[in-house]
N, C-alpha and C positions, 0 to 999 in steps of 0.2 A: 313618747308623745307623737311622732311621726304616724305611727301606727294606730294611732287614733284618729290624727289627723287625715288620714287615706281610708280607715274605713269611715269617716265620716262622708268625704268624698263619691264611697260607693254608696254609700245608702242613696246620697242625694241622688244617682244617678239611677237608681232603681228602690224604691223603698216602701214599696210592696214586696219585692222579692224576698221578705227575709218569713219568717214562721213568726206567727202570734203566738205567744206564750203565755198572755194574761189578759182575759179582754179585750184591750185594742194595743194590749204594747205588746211590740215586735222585739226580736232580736238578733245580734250578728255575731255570732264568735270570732274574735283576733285570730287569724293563720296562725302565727306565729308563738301568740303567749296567751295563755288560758286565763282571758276575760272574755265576758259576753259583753254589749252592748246596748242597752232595752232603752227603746224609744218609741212612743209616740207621732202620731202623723194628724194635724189638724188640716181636715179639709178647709172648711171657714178661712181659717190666715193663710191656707198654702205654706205652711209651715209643718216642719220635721224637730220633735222637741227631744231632746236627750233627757231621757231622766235616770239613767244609774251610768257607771262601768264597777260591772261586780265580778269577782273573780271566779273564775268555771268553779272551782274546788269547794267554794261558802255552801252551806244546809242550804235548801233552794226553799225552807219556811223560812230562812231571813232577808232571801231575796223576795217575797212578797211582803213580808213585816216593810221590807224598807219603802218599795212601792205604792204600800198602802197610804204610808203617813202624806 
């Protein structure tokens, strides 16, 4: 969790800096443990929205199945 909790940290601190991977969701890969983290940036609210931690290793069709819904 720590590690979640710090790269959530960085994002805030830069969160344009990561590669869009699906229309407007971004994502960060863990240093350390192979998850990515794909999130969202709502101009409008000034808000940065998490919406997965998937693991590096998943078919990356189930990482848009999941995205989709």
């Amino acid at each position: 969790m720590f590690r979640i909790r710090e790269a959530k940290a960085y994002i805030a601190r830069s969160p344009l800096g990561f590669q869009v991977k699906y229309k407007e969701v971004r994502t960060l890969l863990l240093k350390q443990f192979p998850y990515h983290i794909h999130y969202l940036i709502d101009d409008t609210k000034q808000q940065i929205i998490i919406l997965a931690v998937i693991h590096a290793y998943k078919n990356p069709a189930y990482e848009r199945e999941m995205l989709v819904r």
